[in-house]
C-alpha positions in Angstrom: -32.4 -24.6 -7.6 -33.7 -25.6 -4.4 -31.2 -23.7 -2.4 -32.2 -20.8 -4.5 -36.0 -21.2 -3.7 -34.9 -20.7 -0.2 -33.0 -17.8 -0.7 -35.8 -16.2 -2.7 -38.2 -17.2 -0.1 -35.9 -15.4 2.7 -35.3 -12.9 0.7 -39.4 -11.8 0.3 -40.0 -12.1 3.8 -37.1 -10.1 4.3 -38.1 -7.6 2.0 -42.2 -7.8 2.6 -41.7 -6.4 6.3 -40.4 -2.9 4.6 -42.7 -3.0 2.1 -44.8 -0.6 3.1 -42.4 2.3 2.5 -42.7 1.8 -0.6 -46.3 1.1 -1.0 -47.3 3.7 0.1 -44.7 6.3 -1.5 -44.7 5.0 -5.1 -47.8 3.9 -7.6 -50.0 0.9 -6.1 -51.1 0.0 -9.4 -47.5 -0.6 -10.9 -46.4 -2.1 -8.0 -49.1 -4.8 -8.0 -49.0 -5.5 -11.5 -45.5 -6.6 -11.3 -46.1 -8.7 -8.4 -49.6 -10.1 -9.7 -47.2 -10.9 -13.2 -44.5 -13.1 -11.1 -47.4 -14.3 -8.4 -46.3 -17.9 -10.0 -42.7 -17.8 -10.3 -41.0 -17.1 -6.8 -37.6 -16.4 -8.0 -38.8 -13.6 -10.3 -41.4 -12.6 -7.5 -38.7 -12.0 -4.6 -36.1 -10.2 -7.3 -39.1 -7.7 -8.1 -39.7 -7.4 -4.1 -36.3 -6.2 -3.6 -36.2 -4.1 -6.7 -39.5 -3.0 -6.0 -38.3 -2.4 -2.0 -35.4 -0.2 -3.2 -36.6 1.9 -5.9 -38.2 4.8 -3.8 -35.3 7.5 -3.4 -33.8 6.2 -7.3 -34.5 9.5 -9.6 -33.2 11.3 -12.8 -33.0 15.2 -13.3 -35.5 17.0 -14.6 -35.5 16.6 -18.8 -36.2 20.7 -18.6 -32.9 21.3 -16.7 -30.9 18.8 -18.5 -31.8 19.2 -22.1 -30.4 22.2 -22.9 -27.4 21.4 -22.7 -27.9 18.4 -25.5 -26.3 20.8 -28.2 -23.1 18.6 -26.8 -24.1 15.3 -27.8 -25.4 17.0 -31.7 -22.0 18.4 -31.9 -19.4 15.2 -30.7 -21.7 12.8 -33.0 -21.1 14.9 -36.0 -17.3 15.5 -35.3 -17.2 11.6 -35.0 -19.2 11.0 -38.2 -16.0 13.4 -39.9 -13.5 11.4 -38.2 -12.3 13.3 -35.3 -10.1 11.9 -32.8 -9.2 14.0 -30.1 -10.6 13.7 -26.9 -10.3 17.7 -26.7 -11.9 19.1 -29.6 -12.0 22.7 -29.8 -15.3 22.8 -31.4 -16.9 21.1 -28.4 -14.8 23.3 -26.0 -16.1 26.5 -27.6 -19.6 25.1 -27.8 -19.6 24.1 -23.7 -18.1 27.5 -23.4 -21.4 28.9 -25.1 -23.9 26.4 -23.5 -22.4 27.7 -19.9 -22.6 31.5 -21.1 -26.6 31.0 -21.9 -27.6 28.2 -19.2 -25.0 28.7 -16.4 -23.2 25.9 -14.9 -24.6 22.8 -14.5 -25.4 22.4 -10.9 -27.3 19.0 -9.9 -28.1 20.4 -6.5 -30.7 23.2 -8.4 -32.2 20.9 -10.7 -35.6 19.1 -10.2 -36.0 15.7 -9.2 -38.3 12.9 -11.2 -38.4 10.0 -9.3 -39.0 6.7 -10.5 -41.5 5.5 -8.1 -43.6 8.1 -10.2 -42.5 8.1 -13.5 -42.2 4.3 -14.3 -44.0 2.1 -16.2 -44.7 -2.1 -14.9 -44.1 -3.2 -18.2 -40.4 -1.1 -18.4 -40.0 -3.1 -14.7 -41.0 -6.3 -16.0 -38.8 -6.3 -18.9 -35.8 -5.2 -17.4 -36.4 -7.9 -14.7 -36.9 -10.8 -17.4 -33.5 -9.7 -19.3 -31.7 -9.7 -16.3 -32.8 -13.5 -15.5 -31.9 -14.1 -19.2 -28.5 -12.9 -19.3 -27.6 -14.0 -15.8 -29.0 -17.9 -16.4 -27.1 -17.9 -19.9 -24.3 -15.8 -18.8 -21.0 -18.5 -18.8 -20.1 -20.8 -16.4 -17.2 -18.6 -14.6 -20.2 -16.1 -14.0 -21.8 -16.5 -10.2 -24.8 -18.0 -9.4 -25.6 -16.2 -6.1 -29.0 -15.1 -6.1 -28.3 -12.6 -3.5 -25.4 -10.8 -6.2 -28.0 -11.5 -9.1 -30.6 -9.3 -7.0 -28.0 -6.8 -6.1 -25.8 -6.0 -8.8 -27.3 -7.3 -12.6 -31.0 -6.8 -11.3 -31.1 -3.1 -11.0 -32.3 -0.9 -14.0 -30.0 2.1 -13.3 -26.5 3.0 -12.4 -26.5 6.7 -11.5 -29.0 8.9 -11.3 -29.1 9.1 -15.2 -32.5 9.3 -17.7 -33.9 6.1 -18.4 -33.7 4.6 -21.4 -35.3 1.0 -22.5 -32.3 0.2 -23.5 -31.1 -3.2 -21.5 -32.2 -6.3 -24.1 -30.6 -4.1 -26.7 -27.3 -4.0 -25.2 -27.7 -7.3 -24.0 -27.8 -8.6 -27.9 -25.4 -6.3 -28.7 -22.7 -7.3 -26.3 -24.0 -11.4 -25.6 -21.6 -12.4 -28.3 -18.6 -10.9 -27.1 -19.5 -12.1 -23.3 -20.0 -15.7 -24.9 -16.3 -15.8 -25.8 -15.2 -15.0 -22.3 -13.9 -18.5 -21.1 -12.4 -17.0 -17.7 -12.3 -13.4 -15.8 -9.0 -12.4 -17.1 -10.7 -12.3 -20.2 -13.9 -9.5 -19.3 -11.1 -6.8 -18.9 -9.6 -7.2 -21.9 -12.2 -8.0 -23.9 -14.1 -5.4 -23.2 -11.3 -2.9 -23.6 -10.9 -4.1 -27.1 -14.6 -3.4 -27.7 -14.6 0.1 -26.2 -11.3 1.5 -27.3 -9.7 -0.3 -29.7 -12.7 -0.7 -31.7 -15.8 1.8 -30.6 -12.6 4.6 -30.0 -13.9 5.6 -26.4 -11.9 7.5 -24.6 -11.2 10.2 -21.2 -12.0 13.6 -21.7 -11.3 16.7 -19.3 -14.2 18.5 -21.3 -16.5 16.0 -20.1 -16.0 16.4 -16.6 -18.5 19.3 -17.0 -20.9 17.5 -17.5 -21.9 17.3 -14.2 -24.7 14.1 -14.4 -25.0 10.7 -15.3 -25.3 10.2 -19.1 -27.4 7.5 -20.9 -26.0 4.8 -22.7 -26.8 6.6 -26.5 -25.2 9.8 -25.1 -21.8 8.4 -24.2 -22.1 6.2 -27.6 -22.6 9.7 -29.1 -19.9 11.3 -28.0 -17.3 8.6 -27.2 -15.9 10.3 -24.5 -16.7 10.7 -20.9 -15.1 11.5 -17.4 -14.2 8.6 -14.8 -17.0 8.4 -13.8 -19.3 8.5 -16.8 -17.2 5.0 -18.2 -17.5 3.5 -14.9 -21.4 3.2 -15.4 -21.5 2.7 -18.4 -19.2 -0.2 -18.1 -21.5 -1.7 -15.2 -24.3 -0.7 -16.8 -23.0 -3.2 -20.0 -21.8 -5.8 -17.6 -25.2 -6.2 -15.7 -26.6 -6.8 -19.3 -24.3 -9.1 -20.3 -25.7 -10.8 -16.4 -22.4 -10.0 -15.0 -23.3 -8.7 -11.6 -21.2 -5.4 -11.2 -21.0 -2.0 -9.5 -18.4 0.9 -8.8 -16.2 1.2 -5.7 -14.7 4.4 -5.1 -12.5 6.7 -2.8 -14.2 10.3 -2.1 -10.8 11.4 -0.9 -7.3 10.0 -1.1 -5.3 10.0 2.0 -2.0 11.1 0.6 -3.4 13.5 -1.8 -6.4 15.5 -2.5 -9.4 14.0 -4.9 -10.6 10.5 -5.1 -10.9 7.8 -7.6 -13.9 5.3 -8.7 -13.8 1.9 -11.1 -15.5 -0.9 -12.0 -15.8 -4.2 -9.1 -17.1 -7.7 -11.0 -18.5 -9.5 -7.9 -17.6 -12.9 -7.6 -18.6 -15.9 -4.9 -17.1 -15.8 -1.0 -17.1 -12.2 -1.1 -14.1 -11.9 -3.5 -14.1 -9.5 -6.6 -12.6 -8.1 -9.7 -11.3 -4.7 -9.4 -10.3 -2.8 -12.8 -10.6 0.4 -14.4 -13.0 1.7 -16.8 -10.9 1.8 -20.6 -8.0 0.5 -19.0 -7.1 -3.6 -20.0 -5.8 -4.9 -16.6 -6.1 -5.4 -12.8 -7.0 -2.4 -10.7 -3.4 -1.1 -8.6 -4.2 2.0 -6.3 -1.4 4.7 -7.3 -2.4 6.3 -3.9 -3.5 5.9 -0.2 -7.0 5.6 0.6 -8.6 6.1 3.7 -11.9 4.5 3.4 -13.4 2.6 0.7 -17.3 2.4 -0.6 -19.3 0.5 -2.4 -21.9 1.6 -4.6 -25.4 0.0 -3.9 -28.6 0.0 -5.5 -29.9 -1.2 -2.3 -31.0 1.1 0.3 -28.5 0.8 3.4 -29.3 1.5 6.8 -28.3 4.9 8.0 -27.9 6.4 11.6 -30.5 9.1 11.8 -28.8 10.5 15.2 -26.1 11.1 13.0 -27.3 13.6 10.7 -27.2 17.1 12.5 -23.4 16.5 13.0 -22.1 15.2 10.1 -21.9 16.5 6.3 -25.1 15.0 4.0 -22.7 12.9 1.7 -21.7 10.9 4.6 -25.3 9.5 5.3 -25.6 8.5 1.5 -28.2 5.6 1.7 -26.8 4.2 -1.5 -23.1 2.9 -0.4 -21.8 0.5 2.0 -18.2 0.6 3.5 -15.8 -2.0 1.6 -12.6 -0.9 2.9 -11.7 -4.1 4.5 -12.0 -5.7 1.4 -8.8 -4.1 -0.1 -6.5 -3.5 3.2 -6.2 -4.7 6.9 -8.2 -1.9 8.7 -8.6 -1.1 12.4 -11.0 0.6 14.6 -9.8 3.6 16.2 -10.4 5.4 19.5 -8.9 8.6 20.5 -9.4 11.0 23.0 -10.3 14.3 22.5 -8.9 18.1 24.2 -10.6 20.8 24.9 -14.5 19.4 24.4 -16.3 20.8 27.1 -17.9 23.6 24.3 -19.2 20.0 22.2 -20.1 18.0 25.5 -23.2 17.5 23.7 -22.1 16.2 20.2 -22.8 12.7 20.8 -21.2 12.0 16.6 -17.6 13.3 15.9 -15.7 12.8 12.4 -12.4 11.5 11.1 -10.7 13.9 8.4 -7.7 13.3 6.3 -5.5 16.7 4.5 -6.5 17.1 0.8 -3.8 19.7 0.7 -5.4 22.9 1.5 -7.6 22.1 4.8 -9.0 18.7 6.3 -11.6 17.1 4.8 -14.2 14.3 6.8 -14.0 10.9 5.1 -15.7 9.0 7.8 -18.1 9.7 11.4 -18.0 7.8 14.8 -19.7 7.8 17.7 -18.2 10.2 21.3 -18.0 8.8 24.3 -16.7 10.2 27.6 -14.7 12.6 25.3 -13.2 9.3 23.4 -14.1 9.1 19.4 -14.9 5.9 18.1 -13.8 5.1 14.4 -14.7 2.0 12.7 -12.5 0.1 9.7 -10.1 2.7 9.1 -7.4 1.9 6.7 -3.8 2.5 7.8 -0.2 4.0 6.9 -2.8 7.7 6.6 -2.4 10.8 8.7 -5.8 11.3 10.6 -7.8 13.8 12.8 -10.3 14.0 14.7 -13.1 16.5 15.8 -16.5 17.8 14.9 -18.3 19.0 11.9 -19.8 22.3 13.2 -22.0 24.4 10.6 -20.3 23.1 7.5 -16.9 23.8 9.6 -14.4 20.8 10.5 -13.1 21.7 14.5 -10.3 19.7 15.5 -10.1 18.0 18.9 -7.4 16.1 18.8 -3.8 16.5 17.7 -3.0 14.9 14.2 -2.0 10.9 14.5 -1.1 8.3 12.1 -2.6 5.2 12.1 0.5 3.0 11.2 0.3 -0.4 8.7 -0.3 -2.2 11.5 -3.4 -0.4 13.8 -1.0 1.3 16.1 -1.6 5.2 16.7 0.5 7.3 16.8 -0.1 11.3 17.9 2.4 13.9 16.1 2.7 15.6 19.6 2.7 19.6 19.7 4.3 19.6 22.9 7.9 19.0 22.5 10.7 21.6 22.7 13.0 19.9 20.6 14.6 21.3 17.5 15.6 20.3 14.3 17.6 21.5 11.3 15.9 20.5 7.9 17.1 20.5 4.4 13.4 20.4 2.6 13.7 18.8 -1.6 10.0 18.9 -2.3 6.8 20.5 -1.3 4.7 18.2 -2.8 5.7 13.6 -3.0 7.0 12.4 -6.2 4.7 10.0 -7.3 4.7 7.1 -9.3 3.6 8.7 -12.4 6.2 12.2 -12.4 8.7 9.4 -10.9 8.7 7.3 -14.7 8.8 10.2 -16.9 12.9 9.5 -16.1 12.3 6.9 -18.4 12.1 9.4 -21.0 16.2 10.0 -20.9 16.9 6.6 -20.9 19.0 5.3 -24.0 19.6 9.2 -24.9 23.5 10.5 -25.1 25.5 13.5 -24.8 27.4 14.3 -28.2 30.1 17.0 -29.4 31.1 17.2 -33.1 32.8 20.4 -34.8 30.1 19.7 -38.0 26.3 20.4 -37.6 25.8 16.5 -39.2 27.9 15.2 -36.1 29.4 12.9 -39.0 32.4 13.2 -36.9 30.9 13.5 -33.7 31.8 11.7 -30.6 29.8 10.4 -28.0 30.5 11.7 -24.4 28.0 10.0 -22.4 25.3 7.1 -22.6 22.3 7.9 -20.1 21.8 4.1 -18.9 20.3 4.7 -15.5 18.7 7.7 -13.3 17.5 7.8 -9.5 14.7 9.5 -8.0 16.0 13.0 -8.2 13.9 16.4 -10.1 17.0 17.0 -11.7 20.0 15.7 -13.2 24.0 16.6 -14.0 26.0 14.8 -15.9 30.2 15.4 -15.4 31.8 15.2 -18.8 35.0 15.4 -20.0 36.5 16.4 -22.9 40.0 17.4 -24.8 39.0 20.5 -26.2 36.1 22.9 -27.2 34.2 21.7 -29.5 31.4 23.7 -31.6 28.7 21.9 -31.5 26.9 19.9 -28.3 23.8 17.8 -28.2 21.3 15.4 -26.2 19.7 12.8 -28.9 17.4 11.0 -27.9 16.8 6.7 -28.4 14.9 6.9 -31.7 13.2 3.7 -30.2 11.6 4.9 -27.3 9.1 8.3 -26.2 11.3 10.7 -25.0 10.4 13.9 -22.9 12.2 17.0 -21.4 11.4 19.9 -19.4 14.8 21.7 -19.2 18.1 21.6 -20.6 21.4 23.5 -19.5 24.6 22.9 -21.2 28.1 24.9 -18.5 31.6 24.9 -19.6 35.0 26.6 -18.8 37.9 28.2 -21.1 40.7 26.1 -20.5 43.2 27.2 -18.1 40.6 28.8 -15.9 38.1 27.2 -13.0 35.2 29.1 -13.7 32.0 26.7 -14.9 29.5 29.5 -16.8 26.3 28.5 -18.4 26.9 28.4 -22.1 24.9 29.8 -24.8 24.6 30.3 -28.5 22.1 28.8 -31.5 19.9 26.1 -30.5 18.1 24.2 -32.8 16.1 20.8 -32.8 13.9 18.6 -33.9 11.0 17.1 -34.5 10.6 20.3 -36.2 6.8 20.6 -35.4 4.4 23.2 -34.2 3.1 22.1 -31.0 2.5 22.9 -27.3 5.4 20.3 -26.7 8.1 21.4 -29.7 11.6 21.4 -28.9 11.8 25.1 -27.7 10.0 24.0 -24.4 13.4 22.8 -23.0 14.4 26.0 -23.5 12.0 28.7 -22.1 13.3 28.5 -18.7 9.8 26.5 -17.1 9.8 23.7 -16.0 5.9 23.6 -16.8 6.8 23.0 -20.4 8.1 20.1 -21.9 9.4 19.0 -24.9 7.8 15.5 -26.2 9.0 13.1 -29.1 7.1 10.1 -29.8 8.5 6.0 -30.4 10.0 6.5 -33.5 10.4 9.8 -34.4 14.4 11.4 -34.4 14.5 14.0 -31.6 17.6 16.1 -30.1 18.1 19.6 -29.0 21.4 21.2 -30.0 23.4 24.2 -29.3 25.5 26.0 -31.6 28.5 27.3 -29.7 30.1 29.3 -32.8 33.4 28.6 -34.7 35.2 30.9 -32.8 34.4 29.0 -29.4 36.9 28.6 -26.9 34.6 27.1 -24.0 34.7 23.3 -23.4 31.9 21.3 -22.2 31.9 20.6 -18.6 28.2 19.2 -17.7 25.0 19.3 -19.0 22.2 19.4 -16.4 18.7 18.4 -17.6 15.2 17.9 -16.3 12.8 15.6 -17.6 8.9 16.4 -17.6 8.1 17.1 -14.0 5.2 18.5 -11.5 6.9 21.5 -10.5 6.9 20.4 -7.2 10.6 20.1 -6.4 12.3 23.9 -5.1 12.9 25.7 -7.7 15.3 28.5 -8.0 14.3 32.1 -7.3 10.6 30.9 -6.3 9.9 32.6 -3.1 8.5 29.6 0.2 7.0 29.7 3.5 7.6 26.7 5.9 4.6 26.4 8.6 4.0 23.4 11.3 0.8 22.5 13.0 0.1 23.5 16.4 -2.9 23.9 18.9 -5.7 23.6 16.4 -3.9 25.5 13.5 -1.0 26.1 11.1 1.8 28.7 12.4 4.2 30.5 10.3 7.8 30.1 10.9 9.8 31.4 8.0 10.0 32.2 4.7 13.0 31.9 1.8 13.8 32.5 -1.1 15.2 29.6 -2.8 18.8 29.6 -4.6 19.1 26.2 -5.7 17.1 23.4 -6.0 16.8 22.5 -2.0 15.7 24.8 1.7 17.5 24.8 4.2 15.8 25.7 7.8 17.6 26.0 11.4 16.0 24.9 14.6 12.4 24.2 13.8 10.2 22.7 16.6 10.7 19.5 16.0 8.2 16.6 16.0 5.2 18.7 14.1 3.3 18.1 11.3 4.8 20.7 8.4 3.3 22.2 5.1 5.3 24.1 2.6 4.1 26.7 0.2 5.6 28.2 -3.0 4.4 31.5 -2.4 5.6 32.3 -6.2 4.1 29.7 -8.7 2.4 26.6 -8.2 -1.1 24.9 -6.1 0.1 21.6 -5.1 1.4 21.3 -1.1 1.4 18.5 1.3 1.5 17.4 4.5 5.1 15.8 5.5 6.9 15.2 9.0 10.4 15.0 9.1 11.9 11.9 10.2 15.7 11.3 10.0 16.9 14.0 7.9 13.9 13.4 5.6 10.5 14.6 4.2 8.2 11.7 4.8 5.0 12.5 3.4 1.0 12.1 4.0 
């Protein structure tokens, strides 16, 4: 307790010497009611300083704007009440559809601003400060003790920027049971994952991504559904009652791929953390590169004012701090720039990575003598550098990649070499397309002259598949049969986006693709029935579930005289592989801008270009279907992506 007294004691004078800001911005008389209420307790009176220090630029939206749109909330609590499930109901869809028709989009950046400095009461303050000692002092012995993560990250009263709701001792006794039980860390994932899905029956929903704010704690409970983000506070908003100091970290754009990502961080002594997703029961693993890291802070942060007329406004976000470091090895960079003489003035330039249709700032250095300075920069991510000019990224330096271990290394424009490239993709197979193969396992090829397959035999067992977008199986057989099918493993989800079944008439070398009477089942009326192997997409897929019979089949006639050869099938894909007939242009990067170099139209499921500058940075577009496109190089006969 002593060591704590010091902190506190540090921490007020810290605090005191800012003061003023606040003083003088927000209501005296709330302010020194608080501080007159903990004038005997010094622990409580330095956590109120530095809530009190921080609480100037925290704000909800306007109830005007916002309310309007509450029909939302009316409508998901009644569909819950009759026991609906999905996380897509049409009736909410059609009512969003009407809300936007009669109020517009919501737009945060048009909506009024109440701040809390104004709008707060001492006694709300007071409370939430008192439950947040409670919980913290009681919370179990696994739980930190740090004062300075106690002030930080249980102390504050908000998450987001959403309206406020007295609503902290409540959750507290709602949830102090359940955090009682926890005997370690492993156990706050999963318990609370069992509390919010398995038994409260939260879940994601693309409909809620429209909703555009923060919501309060009885909204979400309301409609038991949110976005990423929505879950994320609402999870550290339950943890910080529970005294479980918490916050969200958070990518604003991946480095392999465009978007970002945000979950929940449990903060723990010696800098060290717990990193999970909101509704998900286990340990965080990042399916993608990032190129910087942040924290979310309740805390104002120190910003560079210089900085401001030459970078974009959500890099001088006061509420964040940089946490990269704390996930990878990261590096500072310095490059030199080209052709600056036109920004010898910009004394701030900014580091961008491709989010697959232009390049996006993720982070902002100083210039000096024409050299950029980057700080913490994670690496094994394409970069570049330049200046953000009237909401306009200019480059001023070639593309580089900052390798796993700090080196750069510039994708030079200036060779003359030439290279011949077979191109498979225009868009990296990632981990979740890759284990939709799974899908196939256990399933097996079958011909049988009755439509029962009583007497059917069994050509092939699919045991194992690589990494490929599509897949031919070589079969033999004795003599044409009438029937052919794929079944599926009864035991496990199964998926497919296309099927083809080829054969020749024996005595003759010519494969053909064979048709006839399909038929299938689950016989069910769905957006993923058995018909979508069929349709000639590979946007569609058909879907079984564990324990359902599934199989697509293809009646070849009685009369047939063809004999099975190969079936080729696809399972459920991206899209993203060349497809057949689609129509693509090939470009590479040079001097400050893509350049065209030729266009094809494909006739199987690969490209093949002839004496392209070699050594470039390349994007591929489907010029016929599809949005998705990344940036690759090609590096020993291959596509290696970023």
């Amino acid at each position: 307790m002593k060591a704590l007294m010091k902190i506190s004691f540090l921490l007020l004078g810290v605090t005191v010497i800012c003061w003023g800001v606040y003083f003088y911005s927000g209501n005296r008389i709330i302010t020194r009611k608080v501080l007159a209420h903990y004038q005997n307790d010094s622990l409580k009176l330095a956590a109120a300083t530095l809530l009190l220090d921080n609480i100037g630029d925290k704000f909800a939206y306007c109830k005007e704007d916002i309310e309007r749109y509450d029909t939302i909330f009316a409508l998901y609590d009644e569909l819950n009440k009759k026991g609906e499930t999905s996380s897509e109901p049409e009736l909410a869809k059609k009512c969003w559809h009407t809300l936007i028709q009669t109020y517009g989009k919501m737009k945060p950046s048009l909506f009024e601003r109440e701040y809390d400095r104004k709008t707060l009461s001492a006694s709300f303050l007071i409370d939430n400060i008192d439950v947040a000692f409670e919980a913290w002092q009681t919370a179990p012995n696994f739980i930190t003790r740090d004062f300075n993560l106690f002030c930080r990250y249980v102390l504050p009263y908000r998450v987001g920027n959403e309206p406020i709701e007295p609503e902290r001792r409540k959750q507290f006794e709602e949830l102090r049971s359940l955090r009682d039980s926890m005997f370690d860390e492993s156990r706050i994932i999963k318990d609370l994952y069992h509390e919010f899905v398995k038994v409260r029956k939260y879940q994601n929903s693309k409909q809620m991504w429209n909703y555009a704010i923060s919501l309060t704690k009885s909204q979400l409970e309301k409609t038991r559904r949110g976005s990423c983000r929505h879950f994320c506070e609402y999870y550290v908003a339950a943890l910080r009652a529970c005294g479980i100091p918490a916050t969200i970290d958070y990518v604003n754009c991946w480095g392999n791929r465009a978007g970002g990502h945000e979950w929940v961080a449990v903060l723990k002594d010696s800098g060290a953390f717990l990193a999970f997703d909101a509704l998900d029961r286990k340990k965080m693993k990042l399916a993608y590169k990032p190129a910087k890291i942040y924290r979310q802070t309740f805390e104002t942060q120190v910003i560079d004012g210089d900085a401001r007329k030459y970078v974009p406004d959500y890099m001088l976000n006061p509420n964040r701090m940089d946490v990269s470091h704390l996930y990878f090895n990261t590096y500072d960079v310095e490059i030199k720039g080209s052709d600056m003489k036109q920004y010898k003035n910009y004394s701030y330039g900014v580091i961008c990575v491709f989010d697959n249709k232009k390049w996006v700032p993720v982070d902002f250095g100083k210039v000096t003598d024409g050299v950029f300075h980057f700080q913490n920069m994670i690496g094994d991510v394409c970069y570049m550098a330049g200046f953000y000019v009237n909401g306009t990224f200019i480059s001023a330096t070639e593309p580089f990649v900052l390798t796993k271990s700090g080196e750069v290394k510039l994708i030079q424009c200036y060779t003359k070499n030439h290279v011949d490239m077979r191109l498979v993709r225009k868009y990296p197979k990632f981990t979740r397309i890759s284990s939709f193969r799974k899908g196939l396992l256990g399933s097996k090829i079958e011909v049988s002259d009755d439509r029962e397959f009583s007497s059917g035999r069994t050509l092939i067992t699919i045991d194992e598949l690589g990494n490929e977008d599509f897949f031919d199986s070589t079969v033999t057989v004795n003599r044409p049969y009438r029937y052919v099918r794929l079944v599926f493993d009864e035991q496990k989800e199964g998926n497919l986006a296309e099927i083809e079944f080829y054969g020749k008439k024996r005595g003759t070398n010519v494969e053909v693709l064979l048709t006839g009477g399909f038929s299938g089942e689950p016989i069910k009326q769905t957006k993923t029935n058995w018909t979508m192997a069929l349709d000639r997409s590979f946007d569609t897929y058909f879907k079984k579930n564990k324990g359902e019979k599934g199989n697509i089949c293809l009646d070849l006639g009685k009369d047939n005289s063809y004999e099975i050869t190969r079936v080729r099938y696809v399972p459920q894909t991206d899209s993203n592989f060349i497809v057949p007939g689609n129509q693509y242009r090939l470009e590479y990067w040079d001097n400050s801008s893509w350049k065209f170099f030729g266009e094809q139209i494909a006739t199987d499921f690969s490209l093949n270009f002839s004496n392209v500058p070699a050594d470039r940075l390349y994007i591929l577009h489907n010029l016929t279907n599809g949005v998705e496109e990344r940036i690759f190089t090609y590096e020993d006969g291959k596509q290696v992506w970023w």
